[in-house]
N, C-alpha and C positions, 0 to 999 in steps of 0.2 A: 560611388564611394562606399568601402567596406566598412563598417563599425562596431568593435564588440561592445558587449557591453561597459567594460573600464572606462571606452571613448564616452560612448554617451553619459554613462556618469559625471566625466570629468567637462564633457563642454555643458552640460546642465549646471553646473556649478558654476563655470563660467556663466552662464546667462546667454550661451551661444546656441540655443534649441528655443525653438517656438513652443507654444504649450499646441500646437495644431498636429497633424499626422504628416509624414515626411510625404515626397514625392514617392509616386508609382514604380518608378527604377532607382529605388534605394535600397540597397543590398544592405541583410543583414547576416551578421554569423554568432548562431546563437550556441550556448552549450546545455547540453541536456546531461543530469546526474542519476546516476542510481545505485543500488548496493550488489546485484546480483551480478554473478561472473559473465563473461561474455559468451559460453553456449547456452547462458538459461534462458529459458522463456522471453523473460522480460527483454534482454537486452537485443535477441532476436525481435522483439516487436519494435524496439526504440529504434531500431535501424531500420524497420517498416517505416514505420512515422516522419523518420526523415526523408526519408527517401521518395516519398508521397509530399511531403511539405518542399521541396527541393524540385520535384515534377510539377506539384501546382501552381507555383509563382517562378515557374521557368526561370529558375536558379537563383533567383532573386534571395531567396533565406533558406540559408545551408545552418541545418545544424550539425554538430560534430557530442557525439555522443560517449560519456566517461561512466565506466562500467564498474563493480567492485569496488565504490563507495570511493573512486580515485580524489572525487570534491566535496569528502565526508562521510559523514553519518546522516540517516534519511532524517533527524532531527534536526539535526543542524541542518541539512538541506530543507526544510520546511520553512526552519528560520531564515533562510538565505535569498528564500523565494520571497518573504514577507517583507523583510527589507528592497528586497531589488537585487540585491547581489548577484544573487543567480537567475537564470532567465526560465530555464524549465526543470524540472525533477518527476520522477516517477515515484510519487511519495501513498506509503498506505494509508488508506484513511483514518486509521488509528491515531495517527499522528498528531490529527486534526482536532480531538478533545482536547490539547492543552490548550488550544485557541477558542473554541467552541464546545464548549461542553456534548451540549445535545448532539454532535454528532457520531457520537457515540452509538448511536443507534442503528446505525449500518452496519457495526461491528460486535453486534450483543453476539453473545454464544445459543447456537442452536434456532437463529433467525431465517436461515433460511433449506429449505428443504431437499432442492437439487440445482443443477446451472440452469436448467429453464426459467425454474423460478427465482435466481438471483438475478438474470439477464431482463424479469419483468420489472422485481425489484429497483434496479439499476437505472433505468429508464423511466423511471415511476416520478411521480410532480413531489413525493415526499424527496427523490434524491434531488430533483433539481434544485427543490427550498436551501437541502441542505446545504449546497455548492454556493447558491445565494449568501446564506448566514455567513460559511466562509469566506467568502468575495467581498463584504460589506464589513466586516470584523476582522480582516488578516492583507487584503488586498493582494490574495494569490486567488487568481482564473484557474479552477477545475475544467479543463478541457474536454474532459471524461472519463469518464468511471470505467475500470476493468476489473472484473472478476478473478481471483486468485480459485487454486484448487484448495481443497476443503485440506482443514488442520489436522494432524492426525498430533500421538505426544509419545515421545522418545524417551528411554528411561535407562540408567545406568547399571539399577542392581536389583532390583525387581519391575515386577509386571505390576501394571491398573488392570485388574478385575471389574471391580469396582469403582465408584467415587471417593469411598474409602479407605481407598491403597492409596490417595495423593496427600493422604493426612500429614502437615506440616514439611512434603516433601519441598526441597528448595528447585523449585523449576524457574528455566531459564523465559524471562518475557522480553520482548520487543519496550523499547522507552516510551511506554503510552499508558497514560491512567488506565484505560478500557482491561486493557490485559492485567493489569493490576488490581483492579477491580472481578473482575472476574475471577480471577484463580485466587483470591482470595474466599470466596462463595465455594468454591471446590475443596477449601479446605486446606489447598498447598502454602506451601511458603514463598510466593512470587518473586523475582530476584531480576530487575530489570539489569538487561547488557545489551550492546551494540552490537548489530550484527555479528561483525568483526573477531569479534570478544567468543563466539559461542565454544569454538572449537579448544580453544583454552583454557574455558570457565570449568567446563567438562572434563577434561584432563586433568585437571586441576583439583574439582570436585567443590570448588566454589558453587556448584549447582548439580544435582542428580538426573536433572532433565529438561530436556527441552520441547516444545511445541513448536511445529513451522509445514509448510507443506512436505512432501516427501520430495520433489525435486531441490527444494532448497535444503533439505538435509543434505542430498546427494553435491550440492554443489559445493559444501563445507568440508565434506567426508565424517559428517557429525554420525555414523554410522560404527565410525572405527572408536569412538569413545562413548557408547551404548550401547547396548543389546538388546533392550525389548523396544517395539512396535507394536504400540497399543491405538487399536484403532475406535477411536473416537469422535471422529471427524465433527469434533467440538466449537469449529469456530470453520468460518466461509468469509476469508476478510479482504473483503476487496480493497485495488489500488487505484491510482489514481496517474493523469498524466495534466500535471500543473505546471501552471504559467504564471509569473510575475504579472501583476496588472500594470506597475508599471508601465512595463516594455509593454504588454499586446497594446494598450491603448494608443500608444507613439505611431506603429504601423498602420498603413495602409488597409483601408476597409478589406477593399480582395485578400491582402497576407491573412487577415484576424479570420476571415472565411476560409481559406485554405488550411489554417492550421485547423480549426475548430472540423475541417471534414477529413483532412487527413489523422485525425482524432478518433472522428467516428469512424474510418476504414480501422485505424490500431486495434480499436475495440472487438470489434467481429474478428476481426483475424486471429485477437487474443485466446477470447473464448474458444473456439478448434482447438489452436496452440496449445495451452494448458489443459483442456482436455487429454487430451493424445500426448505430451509429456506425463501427465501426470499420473495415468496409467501403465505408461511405461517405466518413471521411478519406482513405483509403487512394487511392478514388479521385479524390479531390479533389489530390493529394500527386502523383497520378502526371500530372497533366495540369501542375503548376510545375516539376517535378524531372526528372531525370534519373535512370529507374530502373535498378538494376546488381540482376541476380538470383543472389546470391551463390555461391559453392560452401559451401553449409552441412555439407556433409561436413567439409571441409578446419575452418571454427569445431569442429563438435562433438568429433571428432580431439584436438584443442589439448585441450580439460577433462578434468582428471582428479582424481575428488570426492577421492581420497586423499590426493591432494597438498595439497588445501582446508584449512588449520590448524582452520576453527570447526567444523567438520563430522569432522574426525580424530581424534575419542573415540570410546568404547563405546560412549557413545548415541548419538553421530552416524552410527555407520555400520551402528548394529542401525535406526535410524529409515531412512537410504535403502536399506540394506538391504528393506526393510517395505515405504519407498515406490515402491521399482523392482518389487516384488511385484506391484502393482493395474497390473492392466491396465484 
């Protein structure tokens, strides 16, 4: 018997589910959210993920995956996973400080040095804690951490030289404290919008710039309402591939195992992926734009995690304390 989530909601209500795990040939059909168009990276990997979770439990849990934010905004999809609503999301960790402060930490600017070192990063017992704090505070299962490619920042009418060319400029940020917290320290005028929203904001002039990887400029066409490429690769912010705990807890030990390795297959695959994308935007970005090769000294200078209010606890500064440790 097939079940989406609406079902189980509605016979848990009823009182028609045991609080036990269902049978071994219980078919599930789950739906999986994200914000990125269906040739980016990501959504190439979300259809890895399924398609290994669909192999592993011999058809038993099909998920069907919605691409370009079709079941929202990755905030509202965090909230959706917390509640239950939604069963899985590929949500960036940024997201996760409204929940959790300290984990912020994964997304400080200038945290990590290249993909080797965020792939140690990422596997490291500081992130597992983290995914813990979340799991135990929010009751969304971190299934596993993926790597994004490094941030570069996109600008409308002049070039960042410097740190001091972002002075009160109005740049577009993702809906998460951490990024608001940050480019405040830079000196800019932070101006949170939904993905969605960027390509309008900018046209518009509601904001003078944006930050995001170069493949997700390209996937906006955020290119055709800015001109400089200013490389600062200021921020390494990894995402995530989350699970309602609800639901994984309801399944079958083998499904919770299957998802959790067809997770860590998404993950390795990702890391290449994005790589080799990201390179390729990159160059695709420098032949429309105007690139400006910034003084990233003068960015990294500007941040100071101390000053960071979500990171300015015990455990915030015993965790980047831990995470400035791996080399």
């Amino acid at each position: 018997m097939k079940r989406t989530v609406s079902t189980l909601i509605s016979l848990a209500v009823a009182g028609l589910l045991s609080s036990g795990v269902f049978a071994a040939d219980e078919k599930f059909q789950l739906n999986l959210s994200h914000q990125m168009a269906a040739d980016h990276t990501l959504n190439i990997v979300a259809l890895r993920f399924a398609e290994a979770v669909k192999e592993k439990t011999k058809g038993n849990v099909t998920i069907k995956v919605f691409p370009s934010g079709q079941l929202g905004g990755e905030k509202d999809n965090a909230a959706g996973l917390k509640s239950g609503v939604l069963d899985l999301g590929i949500i960036a960790v940024e997201f996760y400080p409204s929940f959790v402060p300290e984990s912020a930490v994964l997304v400080l600017p200038y945290m990590y040095k290249d993909y080797p070192h965020t792939a140690r990063v990422l596997a490291s017992d500081v992130a597992k804690d983290i995914s813990k704090m979340i799991l135990d505070k929010t009751d969304v299962r971190i299934l596993t951490y993926m790597p994004m490619a490094f941030r570069q920042m996109f600008t409308a009418d002049k070039p960042l030289n410097t740190v001091a060319d972002l002075k009160n400029l109005k740049m577009r940020v993702p809906e998460s404290p951490i990024y608001v917290a940050s480019f405040k320290q830079f000196g800019a005028a932070p101006t949170p919008l939904a993905f969605g929203e960027i390509y309008s904001g900018l046209q518009t002039g509601v904001v003078k710039g944006v930050e995001n990887t170069p493949e997700a400029i390209l996937t906006i066409s955020a290119q055709e309402v800015t001109k400089y490429l200013n490389i600062t690769s200021h921020l390494e912010a990894p995402t995530t591939i989350s699970m309602s705990e609800k639901l994984f807890k309801k399944m079958p030990k083998e499904y919770q195992d299957a998802l959790m390795s067809a997770a860590a297959d998404a993950a390795k695959f990702d890391m290449d992926l994005t790589i080799k994308n990201d390179t390729a935007a990159m160059d695709t970005l420098k032949t429309k734009m105007t690139v400006v090769n910034s003084d990233k000294a003068s960015f990294k200078a500007a941040i100071k995690y101390d000053q960071i209010e979500l990171v300015n606890t015990d455990k915030g500064r015993e965790l980047i304390k831990r995470l400035t440790a791996i080399q």
